[in-house]
Backbone bond lengths (Angstrom), bond angles and torsions (degrees), N, CA, C in turn:
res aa  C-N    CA-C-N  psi(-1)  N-CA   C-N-CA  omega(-1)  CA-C   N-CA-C  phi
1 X - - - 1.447 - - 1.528 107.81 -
2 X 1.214 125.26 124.85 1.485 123.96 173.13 1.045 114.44 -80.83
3 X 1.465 128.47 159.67 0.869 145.95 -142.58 1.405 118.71 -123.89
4 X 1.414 124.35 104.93 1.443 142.49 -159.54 1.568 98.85 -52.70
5 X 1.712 97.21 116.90 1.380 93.59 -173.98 1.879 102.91 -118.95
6 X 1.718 101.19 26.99 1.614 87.18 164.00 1.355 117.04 -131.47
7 X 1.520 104.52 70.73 1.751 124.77 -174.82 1.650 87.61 -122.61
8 X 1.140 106.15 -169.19 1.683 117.06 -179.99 0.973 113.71 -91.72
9 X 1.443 109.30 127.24 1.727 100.83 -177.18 1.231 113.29 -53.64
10 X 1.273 132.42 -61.51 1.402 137.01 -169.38 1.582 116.60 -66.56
11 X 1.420 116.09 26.82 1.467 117.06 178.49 1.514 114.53 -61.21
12 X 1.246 122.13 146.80 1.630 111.46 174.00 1.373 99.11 -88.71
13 X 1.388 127.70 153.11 1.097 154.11 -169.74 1.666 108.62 -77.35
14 X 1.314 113.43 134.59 1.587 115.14 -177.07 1.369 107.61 -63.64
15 X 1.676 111.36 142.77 1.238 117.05 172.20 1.520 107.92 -105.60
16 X 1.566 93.47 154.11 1.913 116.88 -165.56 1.987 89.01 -76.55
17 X 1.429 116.36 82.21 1.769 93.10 -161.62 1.668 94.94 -68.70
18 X 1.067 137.26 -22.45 1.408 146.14 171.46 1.435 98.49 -27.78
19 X 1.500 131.86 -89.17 1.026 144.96 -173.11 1.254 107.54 -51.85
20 X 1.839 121.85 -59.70 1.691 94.65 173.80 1.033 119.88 -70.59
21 X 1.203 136.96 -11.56 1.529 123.53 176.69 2.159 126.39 -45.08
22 X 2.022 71.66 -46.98 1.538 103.76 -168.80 2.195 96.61 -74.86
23 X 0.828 108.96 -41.12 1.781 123.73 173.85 1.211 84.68 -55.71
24 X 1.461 135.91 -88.75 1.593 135.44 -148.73 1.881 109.00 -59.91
25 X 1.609 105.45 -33.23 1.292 90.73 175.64 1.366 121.64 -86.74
26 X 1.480 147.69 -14.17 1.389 150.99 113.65 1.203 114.70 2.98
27 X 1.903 115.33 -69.08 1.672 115.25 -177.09 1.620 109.95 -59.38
28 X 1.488 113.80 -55.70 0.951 116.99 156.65 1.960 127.52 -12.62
29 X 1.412 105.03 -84.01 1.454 112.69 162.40 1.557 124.02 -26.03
30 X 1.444 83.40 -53.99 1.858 100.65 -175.25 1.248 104.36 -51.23
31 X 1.734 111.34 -83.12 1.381 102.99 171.99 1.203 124.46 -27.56
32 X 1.654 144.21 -62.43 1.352 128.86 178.70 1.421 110.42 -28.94
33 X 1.637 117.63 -69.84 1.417 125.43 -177.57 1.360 124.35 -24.11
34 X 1.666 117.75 -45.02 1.386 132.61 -166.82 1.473 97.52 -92.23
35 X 1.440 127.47 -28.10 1.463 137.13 156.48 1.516 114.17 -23.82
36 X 1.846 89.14 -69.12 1.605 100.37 -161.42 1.796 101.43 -80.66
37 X 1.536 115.43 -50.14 1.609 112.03 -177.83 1.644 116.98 -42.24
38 X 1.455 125.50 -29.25 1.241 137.28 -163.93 1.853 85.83 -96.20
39 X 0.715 136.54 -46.72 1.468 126.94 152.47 0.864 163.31 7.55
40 X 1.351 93.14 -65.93 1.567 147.86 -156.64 2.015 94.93 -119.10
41 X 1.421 105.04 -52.66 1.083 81.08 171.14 1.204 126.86 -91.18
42 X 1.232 119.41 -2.55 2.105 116.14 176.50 1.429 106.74 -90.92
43 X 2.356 130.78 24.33 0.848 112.48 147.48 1.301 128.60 -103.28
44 X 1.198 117.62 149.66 1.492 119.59 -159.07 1.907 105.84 -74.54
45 X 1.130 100.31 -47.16 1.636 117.31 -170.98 1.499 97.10 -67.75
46 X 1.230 125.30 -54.68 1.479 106.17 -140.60 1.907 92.65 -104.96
47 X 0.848 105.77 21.55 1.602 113.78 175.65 1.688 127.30 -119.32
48 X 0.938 115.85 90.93 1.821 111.25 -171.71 1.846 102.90 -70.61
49 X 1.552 100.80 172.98 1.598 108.63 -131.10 1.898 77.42 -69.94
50 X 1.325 103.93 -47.56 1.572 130.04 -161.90 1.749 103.56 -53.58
51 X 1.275 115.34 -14.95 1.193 120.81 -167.71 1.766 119.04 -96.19
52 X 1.052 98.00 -34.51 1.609 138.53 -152.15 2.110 91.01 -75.20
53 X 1.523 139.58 -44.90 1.449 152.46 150.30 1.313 108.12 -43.00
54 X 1.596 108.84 -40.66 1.635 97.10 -154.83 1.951 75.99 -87.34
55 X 1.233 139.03 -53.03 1.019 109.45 -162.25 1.488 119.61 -88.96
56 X 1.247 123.98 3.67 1.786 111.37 137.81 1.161 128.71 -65.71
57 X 1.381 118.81 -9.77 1.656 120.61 153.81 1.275 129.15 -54.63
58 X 1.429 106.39 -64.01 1.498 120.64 148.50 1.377 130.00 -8.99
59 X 1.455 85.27 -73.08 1.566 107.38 -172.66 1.898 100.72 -75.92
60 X 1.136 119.37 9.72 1.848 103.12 177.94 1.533 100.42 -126.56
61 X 1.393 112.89 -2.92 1.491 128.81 166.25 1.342 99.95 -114.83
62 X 1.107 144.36 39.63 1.444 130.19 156.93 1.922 88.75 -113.04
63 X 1.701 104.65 -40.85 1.731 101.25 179.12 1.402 107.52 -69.64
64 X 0.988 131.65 -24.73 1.350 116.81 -161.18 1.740 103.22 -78.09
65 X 1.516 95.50 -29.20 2.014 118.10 172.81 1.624 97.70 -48.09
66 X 1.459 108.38 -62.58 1.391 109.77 -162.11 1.608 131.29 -79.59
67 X 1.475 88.68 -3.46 1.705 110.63 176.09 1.799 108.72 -90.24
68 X 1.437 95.96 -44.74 2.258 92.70 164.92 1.447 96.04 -74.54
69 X 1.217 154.82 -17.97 1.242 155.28 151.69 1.382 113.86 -26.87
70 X 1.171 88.03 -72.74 1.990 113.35 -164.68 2.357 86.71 -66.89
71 X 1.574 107.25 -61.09 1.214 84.79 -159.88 2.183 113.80 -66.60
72 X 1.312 106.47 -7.66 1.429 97.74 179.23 1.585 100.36 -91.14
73 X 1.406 140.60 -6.18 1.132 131.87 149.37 2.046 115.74 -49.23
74 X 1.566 94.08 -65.87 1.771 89.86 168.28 1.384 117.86 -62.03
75 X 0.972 125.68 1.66 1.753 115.32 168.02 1.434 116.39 -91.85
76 X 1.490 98.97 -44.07 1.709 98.34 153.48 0.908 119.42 -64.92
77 X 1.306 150.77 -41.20 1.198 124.84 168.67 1.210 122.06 -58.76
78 X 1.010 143.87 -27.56 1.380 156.33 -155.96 1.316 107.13 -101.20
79 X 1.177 114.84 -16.25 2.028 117.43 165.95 1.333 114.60 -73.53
């Protein structure tokens, strides 16, 4: 099928909103997650000492999740 060549050249290209929708509500999620773990760990009481590493782990692998997140969102967009 050829390809309608009397639109604007410089049109931006349709977005899949399906997929970002479903991408933005994920980051979305994520962030909550790193919300509540950071939380969880700045309380003193309800957190033992032993506990308190494993969930700044969490919490520096939940960002690192949401940063290949964020950049395969701009690649979709950018297709």
């Amino acid at each position: 099928m050829p390809l309608d060549r009397t639109g604007p050249q410089e049109q931006t290209p349709t977005m899949d909103t399906g997929n970002s929708a479903e991408l933005s509500s994920i980051a979305a999620q994520m962030a909550d997650l790193v919300r509540r773990v950071v939380a969880l760990t700045e309380q003193g009481d309800g957190v033992r000492a032993g506990e308190r590493p494993a969930l700044l782990e969490v919490e520096r692998h939940l960002r690192g999740a949401m940063r290949e997140l964020e950049r395969s969102r701009r690649a979709t967009l950018g297709d």
